[in-house]
Residue frames as a rotation matrix with the C-alpha (Angstrom) as fourth column:
UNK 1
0.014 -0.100 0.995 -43.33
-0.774 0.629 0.074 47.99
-0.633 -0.771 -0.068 12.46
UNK 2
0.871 0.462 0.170 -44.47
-0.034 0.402 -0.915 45.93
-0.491 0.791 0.365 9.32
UNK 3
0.784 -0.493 -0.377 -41.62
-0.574 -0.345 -0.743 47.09
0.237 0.799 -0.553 7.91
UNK 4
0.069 -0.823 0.564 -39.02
-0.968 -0.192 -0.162 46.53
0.241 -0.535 -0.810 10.34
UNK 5
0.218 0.058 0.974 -40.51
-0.498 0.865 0.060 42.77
-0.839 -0.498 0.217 10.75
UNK 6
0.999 -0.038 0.005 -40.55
0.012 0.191 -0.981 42.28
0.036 0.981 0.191 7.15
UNK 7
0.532 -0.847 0.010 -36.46
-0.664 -0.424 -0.616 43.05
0.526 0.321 -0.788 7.21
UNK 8
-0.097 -0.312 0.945 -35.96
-0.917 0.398 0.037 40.61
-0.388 -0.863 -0.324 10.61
UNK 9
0.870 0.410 0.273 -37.35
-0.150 0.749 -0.646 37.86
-0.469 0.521 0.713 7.68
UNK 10
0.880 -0.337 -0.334 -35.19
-0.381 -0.084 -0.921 38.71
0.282 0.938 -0.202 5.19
UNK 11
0.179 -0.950 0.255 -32.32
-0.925 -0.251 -0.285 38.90
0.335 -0.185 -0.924 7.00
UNK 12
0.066 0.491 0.868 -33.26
-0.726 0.621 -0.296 35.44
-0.685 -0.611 0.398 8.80
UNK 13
0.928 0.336 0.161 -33.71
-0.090 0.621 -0.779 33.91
-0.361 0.708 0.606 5.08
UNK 14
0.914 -0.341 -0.220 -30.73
-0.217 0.048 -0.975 34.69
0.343 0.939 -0.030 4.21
UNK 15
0.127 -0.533 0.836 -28.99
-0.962 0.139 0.235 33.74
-0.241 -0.835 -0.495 7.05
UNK 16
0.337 0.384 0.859 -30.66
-0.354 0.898 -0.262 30.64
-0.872 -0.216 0.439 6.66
UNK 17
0.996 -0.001 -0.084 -29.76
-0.069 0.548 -0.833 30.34
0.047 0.836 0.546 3.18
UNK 18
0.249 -0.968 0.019 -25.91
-0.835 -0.224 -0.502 31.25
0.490 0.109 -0.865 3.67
UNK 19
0.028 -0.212 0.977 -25.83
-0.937 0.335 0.099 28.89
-0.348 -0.918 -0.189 6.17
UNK 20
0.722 0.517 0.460 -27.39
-0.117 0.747 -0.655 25.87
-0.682 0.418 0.600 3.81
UNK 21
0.849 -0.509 -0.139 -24.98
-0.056 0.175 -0.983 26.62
0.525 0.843 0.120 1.06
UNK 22
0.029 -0.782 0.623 -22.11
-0.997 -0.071 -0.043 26.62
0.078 -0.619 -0.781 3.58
UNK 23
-0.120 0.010 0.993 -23.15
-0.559 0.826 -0.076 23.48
-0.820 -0.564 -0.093 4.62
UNK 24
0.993 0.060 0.103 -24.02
0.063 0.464 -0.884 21.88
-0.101 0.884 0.456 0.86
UNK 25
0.215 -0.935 -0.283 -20.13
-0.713 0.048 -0.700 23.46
0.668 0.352 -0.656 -0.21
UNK 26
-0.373 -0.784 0.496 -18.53
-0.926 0.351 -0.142 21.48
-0.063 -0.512 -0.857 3.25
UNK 27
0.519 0.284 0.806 -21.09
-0.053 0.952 -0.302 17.83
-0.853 0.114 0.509 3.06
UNK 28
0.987 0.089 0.133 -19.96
0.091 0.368 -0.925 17.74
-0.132 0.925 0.355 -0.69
UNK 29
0.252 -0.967 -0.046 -16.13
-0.822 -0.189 -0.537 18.37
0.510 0.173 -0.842 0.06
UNK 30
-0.080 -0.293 0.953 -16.18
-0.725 0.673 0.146 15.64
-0.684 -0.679 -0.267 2.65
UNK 31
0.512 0.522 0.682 -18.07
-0.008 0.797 -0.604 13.21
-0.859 0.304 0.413 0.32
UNK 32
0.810 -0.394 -0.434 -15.72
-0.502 -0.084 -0.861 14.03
0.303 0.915 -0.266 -2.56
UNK 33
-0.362 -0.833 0.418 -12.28
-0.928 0.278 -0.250 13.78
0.092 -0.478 -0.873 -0.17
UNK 34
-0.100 0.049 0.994 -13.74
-0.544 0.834 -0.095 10.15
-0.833 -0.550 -0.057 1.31
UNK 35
0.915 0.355 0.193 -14.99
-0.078 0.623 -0.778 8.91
-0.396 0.697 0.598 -2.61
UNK 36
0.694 -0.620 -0.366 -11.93
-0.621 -0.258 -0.741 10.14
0.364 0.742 -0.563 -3.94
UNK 37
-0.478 -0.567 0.671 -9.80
-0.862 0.450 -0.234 7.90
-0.169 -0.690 -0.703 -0.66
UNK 38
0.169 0.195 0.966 -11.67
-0.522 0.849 -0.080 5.16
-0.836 -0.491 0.246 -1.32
UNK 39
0.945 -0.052 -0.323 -11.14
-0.314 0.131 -0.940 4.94
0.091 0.990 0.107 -5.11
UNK 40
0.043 -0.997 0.061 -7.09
-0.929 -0.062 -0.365 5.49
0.368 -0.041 -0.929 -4.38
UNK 41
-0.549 -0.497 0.672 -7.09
-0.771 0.611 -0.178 2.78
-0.323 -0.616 -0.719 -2.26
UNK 42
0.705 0.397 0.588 -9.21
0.070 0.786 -0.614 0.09
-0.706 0.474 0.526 -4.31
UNK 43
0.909 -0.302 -0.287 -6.89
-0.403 -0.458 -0.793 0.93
0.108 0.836 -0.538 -7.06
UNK 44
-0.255 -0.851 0.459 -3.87
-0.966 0.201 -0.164 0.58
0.047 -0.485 -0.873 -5.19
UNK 45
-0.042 0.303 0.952 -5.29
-0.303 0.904 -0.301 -3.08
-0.952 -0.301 0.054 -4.37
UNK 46
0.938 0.347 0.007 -6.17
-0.118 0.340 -0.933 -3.97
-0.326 0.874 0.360 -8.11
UNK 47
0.391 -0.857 -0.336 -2.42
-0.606 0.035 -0.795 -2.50
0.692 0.515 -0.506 -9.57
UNK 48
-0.281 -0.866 0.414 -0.85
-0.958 0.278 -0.069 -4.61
-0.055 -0.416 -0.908 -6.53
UNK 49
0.657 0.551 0.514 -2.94
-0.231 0.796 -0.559 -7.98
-0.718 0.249 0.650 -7.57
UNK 50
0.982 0.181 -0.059 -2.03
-0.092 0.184 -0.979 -7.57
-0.166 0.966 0.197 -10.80
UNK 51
0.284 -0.957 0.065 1.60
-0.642 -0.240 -0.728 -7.32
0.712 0.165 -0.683 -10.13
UNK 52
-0.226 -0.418 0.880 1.63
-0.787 0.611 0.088 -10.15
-0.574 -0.672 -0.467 -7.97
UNK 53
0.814 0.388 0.433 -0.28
0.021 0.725 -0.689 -12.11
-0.581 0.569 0.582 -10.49
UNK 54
0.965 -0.210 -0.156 1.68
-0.121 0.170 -0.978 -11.48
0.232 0.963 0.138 -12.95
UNK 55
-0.128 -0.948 0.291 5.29
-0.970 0.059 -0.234 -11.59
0.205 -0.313 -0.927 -11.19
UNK 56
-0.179 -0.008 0.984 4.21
-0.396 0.916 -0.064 -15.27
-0.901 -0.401 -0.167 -9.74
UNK 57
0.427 0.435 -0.792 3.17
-0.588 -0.532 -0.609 -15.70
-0.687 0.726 0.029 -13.16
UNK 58
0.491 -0.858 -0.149 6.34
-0.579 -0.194 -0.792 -15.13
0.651 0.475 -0.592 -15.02
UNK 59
-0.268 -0.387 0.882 7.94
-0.826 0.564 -0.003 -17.31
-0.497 -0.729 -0.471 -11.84
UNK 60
-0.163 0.206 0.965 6.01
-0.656 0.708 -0.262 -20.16
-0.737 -0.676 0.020 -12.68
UNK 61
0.956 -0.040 -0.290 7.02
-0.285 0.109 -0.952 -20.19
0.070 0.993 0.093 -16.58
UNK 62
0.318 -0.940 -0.119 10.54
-0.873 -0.242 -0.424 -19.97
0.370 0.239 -0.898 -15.99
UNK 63
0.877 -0.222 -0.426 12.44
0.289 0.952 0.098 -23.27
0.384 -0.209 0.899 -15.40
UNK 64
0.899 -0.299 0.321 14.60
-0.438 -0.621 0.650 -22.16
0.005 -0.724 -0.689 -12.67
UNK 65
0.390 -0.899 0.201 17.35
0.190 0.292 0.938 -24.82
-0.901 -0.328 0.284 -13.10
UNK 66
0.703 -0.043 0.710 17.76
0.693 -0.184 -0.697 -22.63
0.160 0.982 -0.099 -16.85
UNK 67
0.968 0.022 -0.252 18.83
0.117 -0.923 0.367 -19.33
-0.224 -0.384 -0.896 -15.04
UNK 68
0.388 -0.917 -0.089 22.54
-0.278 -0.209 0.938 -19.94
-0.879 -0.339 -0.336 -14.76
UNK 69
-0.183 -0.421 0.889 23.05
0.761 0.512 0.399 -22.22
-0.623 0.749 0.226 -17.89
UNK 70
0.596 0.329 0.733 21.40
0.801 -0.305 -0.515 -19.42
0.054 0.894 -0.445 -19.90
UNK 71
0.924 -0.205 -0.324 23.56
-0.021 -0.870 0.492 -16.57
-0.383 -0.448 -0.808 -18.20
UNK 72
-0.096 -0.976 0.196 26.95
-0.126 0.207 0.970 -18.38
-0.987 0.068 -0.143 -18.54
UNK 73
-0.691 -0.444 0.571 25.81
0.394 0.431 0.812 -19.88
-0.607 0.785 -0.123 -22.41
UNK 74
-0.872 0.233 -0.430 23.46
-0.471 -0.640 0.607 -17.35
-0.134 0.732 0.668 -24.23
UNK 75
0.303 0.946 0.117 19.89
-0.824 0.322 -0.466 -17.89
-0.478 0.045 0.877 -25.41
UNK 76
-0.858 -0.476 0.194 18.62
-0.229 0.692 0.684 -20.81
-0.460 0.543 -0.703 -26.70
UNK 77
-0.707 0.706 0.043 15.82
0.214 0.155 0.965 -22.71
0.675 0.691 -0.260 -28.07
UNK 78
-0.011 0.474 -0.880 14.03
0.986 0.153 0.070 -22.58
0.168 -0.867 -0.469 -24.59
UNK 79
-0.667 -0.146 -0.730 15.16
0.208 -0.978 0.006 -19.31
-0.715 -0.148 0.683 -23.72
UNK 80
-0.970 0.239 0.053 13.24
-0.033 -0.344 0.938 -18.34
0.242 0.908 0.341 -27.07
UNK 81
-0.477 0.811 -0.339 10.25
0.537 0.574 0.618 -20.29
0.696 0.113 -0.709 -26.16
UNK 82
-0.277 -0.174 -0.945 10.26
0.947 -0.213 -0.239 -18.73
-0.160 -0.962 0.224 -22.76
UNK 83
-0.864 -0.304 -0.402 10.94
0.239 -0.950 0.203 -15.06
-0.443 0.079 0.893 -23.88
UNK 84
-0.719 0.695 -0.025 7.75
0.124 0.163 0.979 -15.63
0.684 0.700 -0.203 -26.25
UNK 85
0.108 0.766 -0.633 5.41
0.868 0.238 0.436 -16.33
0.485 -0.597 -0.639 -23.51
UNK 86
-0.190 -0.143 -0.971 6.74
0.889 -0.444 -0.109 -14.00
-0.416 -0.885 0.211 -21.11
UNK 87
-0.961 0.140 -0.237 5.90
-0.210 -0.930 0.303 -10.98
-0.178 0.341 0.923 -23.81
UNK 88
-0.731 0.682 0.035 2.95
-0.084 -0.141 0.987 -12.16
0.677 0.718 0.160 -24.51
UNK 89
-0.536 0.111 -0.837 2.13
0.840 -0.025 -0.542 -11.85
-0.081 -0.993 -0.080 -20.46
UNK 90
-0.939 -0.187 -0.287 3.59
0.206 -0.978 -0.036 -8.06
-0.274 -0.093 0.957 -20.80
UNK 91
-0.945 0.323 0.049 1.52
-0.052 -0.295 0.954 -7.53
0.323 0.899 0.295 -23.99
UNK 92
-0.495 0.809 -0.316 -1.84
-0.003 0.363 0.932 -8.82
0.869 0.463 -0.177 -22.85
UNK 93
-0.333 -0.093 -0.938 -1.91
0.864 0.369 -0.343 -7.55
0.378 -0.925 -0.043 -19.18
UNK 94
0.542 0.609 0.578 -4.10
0.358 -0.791 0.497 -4.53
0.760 -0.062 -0.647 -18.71
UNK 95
0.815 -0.054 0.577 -1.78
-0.324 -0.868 0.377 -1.67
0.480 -0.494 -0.725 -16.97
UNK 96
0.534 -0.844 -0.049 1.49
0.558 0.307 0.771 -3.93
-0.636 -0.439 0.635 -16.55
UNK 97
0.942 -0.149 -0.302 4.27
-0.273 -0.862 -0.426 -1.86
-0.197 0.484 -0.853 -17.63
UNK 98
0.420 -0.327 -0.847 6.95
-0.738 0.420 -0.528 -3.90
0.528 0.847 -0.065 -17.65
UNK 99
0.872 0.006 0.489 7.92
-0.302 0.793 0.530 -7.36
-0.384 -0.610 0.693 -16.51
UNK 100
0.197 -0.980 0.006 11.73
-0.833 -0.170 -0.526 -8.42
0.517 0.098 -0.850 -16.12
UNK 101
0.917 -0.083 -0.389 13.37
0.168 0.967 0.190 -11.12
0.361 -0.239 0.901 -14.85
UNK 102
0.269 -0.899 0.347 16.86
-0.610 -0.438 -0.661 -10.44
0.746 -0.033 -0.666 -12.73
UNK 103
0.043 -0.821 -0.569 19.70
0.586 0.482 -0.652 -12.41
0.809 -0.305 0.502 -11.27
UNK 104
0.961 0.064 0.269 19.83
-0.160 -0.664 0.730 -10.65
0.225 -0.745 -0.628 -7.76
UNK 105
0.259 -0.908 -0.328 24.25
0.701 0.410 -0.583 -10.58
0.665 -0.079 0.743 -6.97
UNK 106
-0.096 -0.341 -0.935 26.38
0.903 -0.424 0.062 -8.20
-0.418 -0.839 0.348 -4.55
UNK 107
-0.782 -0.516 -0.349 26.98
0.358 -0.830 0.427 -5.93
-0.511 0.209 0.834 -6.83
UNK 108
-0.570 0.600 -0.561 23.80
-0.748 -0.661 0.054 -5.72
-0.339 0.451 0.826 -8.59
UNK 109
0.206 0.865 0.458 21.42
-0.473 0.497 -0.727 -7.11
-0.857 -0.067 0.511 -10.97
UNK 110
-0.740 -0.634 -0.224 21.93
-0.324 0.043 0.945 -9.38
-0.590 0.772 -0.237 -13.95
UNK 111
0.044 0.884 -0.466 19.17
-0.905 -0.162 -0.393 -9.42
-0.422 0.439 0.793 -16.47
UNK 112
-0.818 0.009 0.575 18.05
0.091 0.989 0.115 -12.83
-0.568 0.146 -0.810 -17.54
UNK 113
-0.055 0.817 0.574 14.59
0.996 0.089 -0.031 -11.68
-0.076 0.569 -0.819 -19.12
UNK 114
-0.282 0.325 -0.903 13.54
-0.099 -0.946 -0.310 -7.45
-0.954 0.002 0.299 -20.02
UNK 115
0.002 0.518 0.855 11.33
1.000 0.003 -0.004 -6.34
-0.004 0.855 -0.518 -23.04
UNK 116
-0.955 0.059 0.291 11.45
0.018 -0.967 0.254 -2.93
0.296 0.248 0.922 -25.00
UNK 117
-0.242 0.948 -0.208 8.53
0.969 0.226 -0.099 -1.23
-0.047 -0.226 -0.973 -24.14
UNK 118
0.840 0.495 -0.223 6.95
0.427 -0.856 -0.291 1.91
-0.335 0.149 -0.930 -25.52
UNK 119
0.683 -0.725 0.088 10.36
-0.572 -0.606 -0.553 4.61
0.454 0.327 -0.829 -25.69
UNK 120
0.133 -0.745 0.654 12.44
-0.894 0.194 0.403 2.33
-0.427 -0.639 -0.640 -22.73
UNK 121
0.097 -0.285 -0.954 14.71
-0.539 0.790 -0.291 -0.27
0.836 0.543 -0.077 -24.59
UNK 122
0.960 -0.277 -0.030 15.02
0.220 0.688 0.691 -3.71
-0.171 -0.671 0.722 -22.19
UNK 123
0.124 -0.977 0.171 17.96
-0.909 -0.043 0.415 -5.15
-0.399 -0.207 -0.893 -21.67
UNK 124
0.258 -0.036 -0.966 19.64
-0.482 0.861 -0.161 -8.17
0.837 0.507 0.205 -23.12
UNK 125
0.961 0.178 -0.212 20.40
-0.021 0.810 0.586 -11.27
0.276 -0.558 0.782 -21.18
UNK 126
-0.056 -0.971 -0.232 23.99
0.925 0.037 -0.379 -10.96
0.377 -0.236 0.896 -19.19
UNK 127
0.058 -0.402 0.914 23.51
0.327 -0.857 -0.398 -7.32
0.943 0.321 0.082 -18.53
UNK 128
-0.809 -0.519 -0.275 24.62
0.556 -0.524 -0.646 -5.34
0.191 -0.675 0.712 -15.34
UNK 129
0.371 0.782 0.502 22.04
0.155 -0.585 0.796 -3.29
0.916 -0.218 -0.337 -13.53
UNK 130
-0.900 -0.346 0.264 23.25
-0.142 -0.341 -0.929 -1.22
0.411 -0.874 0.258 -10.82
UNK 131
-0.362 0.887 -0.286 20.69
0.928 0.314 -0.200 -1.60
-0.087 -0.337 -0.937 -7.70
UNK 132
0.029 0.325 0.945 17.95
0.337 -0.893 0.297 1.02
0.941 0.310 -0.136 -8.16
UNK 133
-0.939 -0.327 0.101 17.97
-0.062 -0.126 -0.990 3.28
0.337 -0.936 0.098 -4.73
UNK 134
-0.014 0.638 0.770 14.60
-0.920 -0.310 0.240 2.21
0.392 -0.705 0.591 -3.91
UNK 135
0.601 0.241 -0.762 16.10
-0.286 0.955 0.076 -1.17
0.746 0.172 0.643 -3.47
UNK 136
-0.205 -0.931 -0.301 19.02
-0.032 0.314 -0.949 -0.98
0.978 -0.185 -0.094 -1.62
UNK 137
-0.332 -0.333 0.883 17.68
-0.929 -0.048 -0.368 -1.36
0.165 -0.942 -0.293 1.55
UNK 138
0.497 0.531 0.686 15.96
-0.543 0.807 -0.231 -4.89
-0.677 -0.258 0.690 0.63
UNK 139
0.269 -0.584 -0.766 19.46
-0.786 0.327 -0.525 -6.08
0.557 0.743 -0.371 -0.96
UNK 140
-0.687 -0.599 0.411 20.28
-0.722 0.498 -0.481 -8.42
0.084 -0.627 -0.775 1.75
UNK 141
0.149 0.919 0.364 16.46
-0.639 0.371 -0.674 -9.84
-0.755 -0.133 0.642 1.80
UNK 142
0.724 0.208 -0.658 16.97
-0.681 0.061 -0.730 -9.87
-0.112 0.976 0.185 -1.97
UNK 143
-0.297 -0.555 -0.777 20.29
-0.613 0.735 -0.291 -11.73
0.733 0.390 -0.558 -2.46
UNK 144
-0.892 -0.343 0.294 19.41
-0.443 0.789 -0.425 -14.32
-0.086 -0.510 -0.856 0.45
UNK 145
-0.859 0.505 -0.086 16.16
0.398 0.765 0.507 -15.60
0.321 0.401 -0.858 -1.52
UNK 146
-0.778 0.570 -0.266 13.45
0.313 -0.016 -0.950 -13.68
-0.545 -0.822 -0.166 0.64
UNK 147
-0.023 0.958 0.286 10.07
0.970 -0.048 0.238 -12.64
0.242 0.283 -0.928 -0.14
UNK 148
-0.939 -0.162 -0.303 9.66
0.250 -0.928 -0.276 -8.44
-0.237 -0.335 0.912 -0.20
UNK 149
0.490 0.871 -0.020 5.84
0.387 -0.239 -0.891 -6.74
-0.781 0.429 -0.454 0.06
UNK 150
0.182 -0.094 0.979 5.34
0.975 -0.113 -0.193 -4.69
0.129 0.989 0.071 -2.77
UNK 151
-0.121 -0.598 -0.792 6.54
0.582 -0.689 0.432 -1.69
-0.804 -0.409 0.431 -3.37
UNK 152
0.785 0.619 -0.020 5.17
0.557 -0.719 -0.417 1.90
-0.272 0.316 -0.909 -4.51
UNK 153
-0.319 -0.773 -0.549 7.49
0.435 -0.634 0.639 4.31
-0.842 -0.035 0.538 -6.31
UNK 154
0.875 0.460 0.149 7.54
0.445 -0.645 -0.621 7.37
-0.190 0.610 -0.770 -8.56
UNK 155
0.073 -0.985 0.158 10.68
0.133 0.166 0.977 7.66
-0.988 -0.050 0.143 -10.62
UNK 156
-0.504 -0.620 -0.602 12.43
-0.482 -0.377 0.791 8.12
-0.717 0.689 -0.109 -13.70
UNK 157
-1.000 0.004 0.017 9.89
0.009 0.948 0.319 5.07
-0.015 0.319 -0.948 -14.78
UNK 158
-0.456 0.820 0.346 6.91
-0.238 -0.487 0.840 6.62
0.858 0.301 0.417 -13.64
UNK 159
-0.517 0.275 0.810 4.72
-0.802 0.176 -0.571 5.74
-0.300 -0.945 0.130 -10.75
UNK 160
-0.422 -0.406 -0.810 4.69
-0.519 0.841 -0.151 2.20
0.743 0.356 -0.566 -9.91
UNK 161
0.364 -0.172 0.915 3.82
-0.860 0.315 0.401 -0.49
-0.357 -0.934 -0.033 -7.98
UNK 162
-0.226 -0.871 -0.436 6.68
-0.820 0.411 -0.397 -3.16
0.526 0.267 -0.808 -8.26
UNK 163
0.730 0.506 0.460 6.00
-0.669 0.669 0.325 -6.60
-0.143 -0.545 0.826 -7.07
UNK 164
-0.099 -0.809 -0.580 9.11
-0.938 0.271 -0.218 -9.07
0.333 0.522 -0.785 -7.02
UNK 165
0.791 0.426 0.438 8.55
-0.469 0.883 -0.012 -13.34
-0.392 -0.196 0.899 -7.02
UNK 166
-0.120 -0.907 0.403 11.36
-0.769 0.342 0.541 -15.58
-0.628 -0.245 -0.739 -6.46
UNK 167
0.686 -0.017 -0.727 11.78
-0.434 0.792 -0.429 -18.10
0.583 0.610 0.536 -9.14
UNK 168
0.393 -0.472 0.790 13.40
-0.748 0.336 0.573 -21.08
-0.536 -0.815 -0.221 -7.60
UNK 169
-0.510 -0.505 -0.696 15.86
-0.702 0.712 -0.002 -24.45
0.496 0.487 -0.718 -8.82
UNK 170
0.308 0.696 -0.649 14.56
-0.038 0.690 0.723 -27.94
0.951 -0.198 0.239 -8.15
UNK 171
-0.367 -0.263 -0.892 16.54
0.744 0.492 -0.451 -27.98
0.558 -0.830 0.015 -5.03
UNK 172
0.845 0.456 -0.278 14.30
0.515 -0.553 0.655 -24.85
0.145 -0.697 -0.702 -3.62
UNK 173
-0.103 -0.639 -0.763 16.96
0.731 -0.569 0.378 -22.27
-0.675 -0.518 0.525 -3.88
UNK 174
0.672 0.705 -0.228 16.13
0.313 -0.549 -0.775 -18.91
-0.671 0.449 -0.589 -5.25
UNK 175
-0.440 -0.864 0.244 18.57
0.704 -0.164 0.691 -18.07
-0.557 0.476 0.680 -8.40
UNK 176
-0.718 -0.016 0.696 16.46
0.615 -0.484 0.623 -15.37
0.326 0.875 0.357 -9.51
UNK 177
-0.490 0.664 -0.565 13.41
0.010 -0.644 -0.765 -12.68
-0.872 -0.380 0.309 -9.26
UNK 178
-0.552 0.539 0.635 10.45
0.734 -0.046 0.677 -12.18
0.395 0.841 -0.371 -11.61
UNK 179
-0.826 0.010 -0.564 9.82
0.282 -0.858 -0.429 -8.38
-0.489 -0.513 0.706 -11.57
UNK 180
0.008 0.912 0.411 6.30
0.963 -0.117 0.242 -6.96
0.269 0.394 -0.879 -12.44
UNK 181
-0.968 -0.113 -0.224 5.65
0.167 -0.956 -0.240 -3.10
-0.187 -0.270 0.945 -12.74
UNK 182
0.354 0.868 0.350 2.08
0.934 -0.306 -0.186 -2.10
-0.054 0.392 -0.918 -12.60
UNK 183
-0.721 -0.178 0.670 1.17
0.292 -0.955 0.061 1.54
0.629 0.239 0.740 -13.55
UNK 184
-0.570 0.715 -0.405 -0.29
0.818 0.539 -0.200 3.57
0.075 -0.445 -0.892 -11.64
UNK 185
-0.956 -0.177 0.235 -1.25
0.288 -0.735 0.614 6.37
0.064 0.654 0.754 -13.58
């Protein structure tokens, strides 16, 4: 009898323990899965800051009634001055990856500002950029001056979050975009 009660324990304990570690493995998967969602998404908030900061930034360096004169007649002393600053944004921005500056047209994009960075050469000023295809449905926004949220992609460029800030002429018409990639590596 002794015996047989002695075994109705055991069996009981170790119920009891399976059961505990069951429950320890599934509390500590939840609490990982929810720390691990909230990180992502604070993150995701920080790299889109920072890519609005810095796209409004780069906007609010650029002397918007420059855009066209510098397109149609090549760099100058400004343009220099400019370009200077605007790397030394890039350069000194924790997890921007790269910051650009583009004419928005029908047919595409014409670079007005890009920096080499790491292995990916910029572009020079005048150049042609076909739209990328996560743009082409906010080409019509884009060429008529609008404001687009940001925007999250994983590409040939890496994973991103892309933030674009109209640069404007004195008369309040947009003749350009200041582009900001954050990583989000």
């Amino acid at each position: 009898m002794k015996v047989k009660l002695k075994n109705k324990h055991m069996k009981r304990r170790r119920n009891m323990i399976i059961i505990l570690v069951i429950l320890s493995i599934v509390l500590t998967a939840s609490i990982t899965y929810v720390s691990v969602s909230l990180f992502t998404v604070r993150v995701r908030e920080s790299r889109v800051k920072i890519a609005q900061g810095s796209s409004a930034l780069a906007a609010d360096i650029i002397d918007g009634d420059k855009i066209n004169k510098w397109l149609s007649d090549g760099v100058d002393d400004e343009y220099k001055r400019t370009y200077t600053i605007l790397k030394h944004v890039l350069d000194n921005t924790p997890d921007l990856k790269y910051l650009y500056v583009y004419q928005i047209r029908e047919g595409g994009c014409h670079v007005v500002f890009d920096f080499d960075v790491d292995t990916v050469e910029g572009s020079h000023l005048g150049d042609f950029i076909e739209f990328d295809d996560t743009f082409l449905t906010l080409k019509e926004t884009l060429l008529s001056g609008g404001r687009i949220d940001p925007i999250e992609s994983n590409d040939s460029f890496g994973w991103l979050i892309t933030n674009y800030e109209p640069i404007c002429d004195s008369s309040g018409k947009c003749v350009a975009y200041a582009g900001a990639d954050v990583s989000m590596t």
